[in-house]
N, C-alpha and C positions, 0 to 999 in steps of 0.2 A: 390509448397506449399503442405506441408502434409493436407490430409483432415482434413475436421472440423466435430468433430463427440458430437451428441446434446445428452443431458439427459432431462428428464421429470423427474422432483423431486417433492418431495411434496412443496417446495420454487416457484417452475417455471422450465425452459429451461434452462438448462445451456448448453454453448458450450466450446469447446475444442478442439485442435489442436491432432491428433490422436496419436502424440509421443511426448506427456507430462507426463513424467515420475513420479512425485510425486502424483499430482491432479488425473488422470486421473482411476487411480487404484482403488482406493476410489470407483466411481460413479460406475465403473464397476460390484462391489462387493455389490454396492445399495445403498451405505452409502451415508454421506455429509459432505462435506470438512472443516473440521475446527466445524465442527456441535454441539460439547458438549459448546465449550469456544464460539463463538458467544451467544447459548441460555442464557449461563451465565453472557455474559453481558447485555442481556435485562434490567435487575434491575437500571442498571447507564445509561439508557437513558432517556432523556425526551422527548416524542412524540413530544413534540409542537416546540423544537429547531433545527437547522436543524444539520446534521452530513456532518464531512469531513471526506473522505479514501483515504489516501495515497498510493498508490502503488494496484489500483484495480483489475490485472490482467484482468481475464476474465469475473468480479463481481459475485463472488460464495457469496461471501460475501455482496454482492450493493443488491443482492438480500433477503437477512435476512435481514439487517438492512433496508430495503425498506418499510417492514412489521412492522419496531417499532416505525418509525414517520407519523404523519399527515399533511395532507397539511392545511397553506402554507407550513410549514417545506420542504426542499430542503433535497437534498445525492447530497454530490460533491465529483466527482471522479477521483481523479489524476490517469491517466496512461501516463508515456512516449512512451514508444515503439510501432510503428504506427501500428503492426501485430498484440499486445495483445490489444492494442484500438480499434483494428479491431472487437478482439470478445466482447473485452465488447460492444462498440456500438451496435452489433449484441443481443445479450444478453438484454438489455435494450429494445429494439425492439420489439425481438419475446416474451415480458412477457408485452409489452404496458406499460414501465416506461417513457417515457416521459416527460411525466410533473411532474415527482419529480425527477426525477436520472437527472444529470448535468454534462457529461464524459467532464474532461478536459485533453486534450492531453499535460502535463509537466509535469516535474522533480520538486519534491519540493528540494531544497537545499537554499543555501544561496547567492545568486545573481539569476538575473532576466538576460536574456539572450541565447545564444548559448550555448550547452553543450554536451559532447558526452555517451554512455553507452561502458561498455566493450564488448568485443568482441566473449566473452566466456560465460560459465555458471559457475562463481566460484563457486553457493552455487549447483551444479548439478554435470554435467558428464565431465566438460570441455571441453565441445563441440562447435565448431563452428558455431556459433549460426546463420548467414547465410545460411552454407553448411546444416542446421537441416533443415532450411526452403526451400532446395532447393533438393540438389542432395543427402543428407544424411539426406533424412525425415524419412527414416524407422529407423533413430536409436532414442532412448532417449535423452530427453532434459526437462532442467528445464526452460523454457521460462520466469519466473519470478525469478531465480534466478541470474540476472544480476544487477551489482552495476551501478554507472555512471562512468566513466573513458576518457579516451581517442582515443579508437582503435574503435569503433563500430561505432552504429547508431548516426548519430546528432539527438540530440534532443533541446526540448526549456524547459531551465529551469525560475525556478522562485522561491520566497521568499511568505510564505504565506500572510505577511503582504500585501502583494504587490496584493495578489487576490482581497483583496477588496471585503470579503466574508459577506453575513447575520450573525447573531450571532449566532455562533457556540455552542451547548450542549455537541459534542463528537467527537474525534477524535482518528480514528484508522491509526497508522502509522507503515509498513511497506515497508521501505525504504533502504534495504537492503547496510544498513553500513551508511549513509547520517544525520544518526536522529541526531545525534548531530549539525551537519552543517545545518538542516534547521530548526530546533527547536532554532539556535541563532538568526535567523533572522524572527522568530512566536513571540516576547516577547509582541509585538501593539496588537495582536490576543489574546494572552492567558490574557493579565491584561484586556483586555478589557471584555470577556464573560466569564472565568475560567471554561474553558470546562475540563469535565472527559478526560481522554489522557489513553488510549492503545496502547504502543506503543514496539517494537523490541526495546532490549538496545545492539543492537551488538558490542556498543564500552568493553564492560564486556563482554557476552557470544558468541560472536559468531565474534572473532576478525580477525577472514579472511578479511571477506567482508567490518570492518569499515577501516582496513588499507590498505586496496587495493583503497577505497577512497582519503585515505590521502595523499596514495603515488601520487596518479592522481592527484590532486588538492592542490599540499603544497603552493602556494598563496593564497588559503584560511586556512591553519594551525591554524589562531585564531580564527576558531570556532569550529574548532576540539574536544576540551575540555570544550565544553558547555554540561552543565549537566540540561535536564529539568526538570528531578528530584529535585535536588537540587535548583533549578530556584523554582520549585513551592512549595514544603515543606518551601522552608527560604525565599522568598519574598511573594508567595502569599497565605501562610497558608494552604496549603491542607494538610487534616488530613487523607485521606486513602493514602494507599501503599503496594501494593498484586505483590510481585515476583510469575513468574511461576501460574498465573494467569489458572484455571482449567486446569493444568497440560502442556498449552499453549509454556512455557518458555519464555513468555511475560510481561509486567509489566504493573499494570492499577496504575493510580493515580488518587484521585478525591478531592473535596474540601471538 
């Protein structure tokens, strides 16, 4: 395993796998990861509800937004992959989040189940994503830029509906290609609390990663072309919509 090598931020601890190519450059140089578009979303949370993150990595992010709600408010943490759960859990720990952070070990998509991750880093160096954690640690890898596929890690998927979550104020999703396939199956979740949504629309900009999904998965093909954009502008009236979101290339929606 590559070492894990920790930051002391003015957020908390962050930790990190020492040949993480995107993330890791950042902390080196002092900064924080994603730092401008998180503060800017402060404004669209509400302290007192609780927040979901899709795709938590190592919680560079569980850590900011940890600081914008209040307890009871909960932070539920989706990560599949059991080495990046490893540091979030890690992470949560050494900053004493406990009793508000909630790391849940699945894939949000759309069925509840068995499921696998690719075996690569499409949105990285396309690198072996074992051979990175093993015998090719010293080279670069984007450890979070794995879609769900067929060739890699088993993982356990699920359908948000199906978490059986508190009532959500916000969710940030980063699901590298899946948004559309698990946002058709969040419809019980979103008319129920009409939570702000931060979300990747890689089925538009970033069409590697949503069709390397679809090519993995064409038994689910009919949720491919769910738009929750369009779900929440024309059924449940939400009246903001910020492309490219603090220069992010993300989209925030809110009601």
């Amino acid at each position: 395993m590559p070492e894990i090598v920790s930051y002391t931020t003015k957020y908390g601890i962050v930790n990190l796998y020492e040949n993480e190519m995107y993330i890791k450059p950042v902390f080196d140089r002092g900064g924080y990861w994603d730092e401008d578009t998180l503060l800017g979303l402060k404004q669209y949370i509400d302290s007192k509800k609780s927040i979901l993150e899709i795709g938590g990595h190592c919680g560079t992010s569980t850590l900011v937004y940890s600081r914008y709600i209040s307890p009871p408010a909960k932070l539920f943490v989706l990560e599949p992959q059991r080495n990046l759960f490893h540091l979030l859990q890690k992470t949560v720990s050494d900053n004493h989040l406990q009793d508000m952070v909630v790391p849940i070990q699945k894939a949000g998509f759309c069925y509840s189940g068995k499921g696998y991750m690719f075996d690569t880093d499409i949105d990285g160096a396309n690198g072996d994503i074992q051979s990175r954690y093993t015998d090719e640690s010293r080279l670069p890898c984007n450890f979070g830029g794995l879609a769900v596929g067929r060739k890699g890690e088993e993982v356990s998927m699920t359908t948000l509906d199906e978490l059986e979550l508190p009532e959500i104020g916000f969710i940030h999703c980063d699901a590298q290609g899946s948004e559309s396939f698990l946002f058709a199956k969040s419809t019980g979740l979103l008319r129920r609390d009409r939570p702000v949504i931060f979300f990747e629309d890689n089925a538009r900009f970033n069409r590697h990663l949503y069709l390397s999904v679809c090519k993995a998965y064409p038994e689910y093909s009919e949720y491919s072309d769910f738009s929750v954009e369009d779900f929440c502008i024309d059924e449940l009236g939400y009246r903001i919509r910020i492309e490219n979101f603090c220069g992010s290339g993300d989209t925030l929606l809110a009601p």
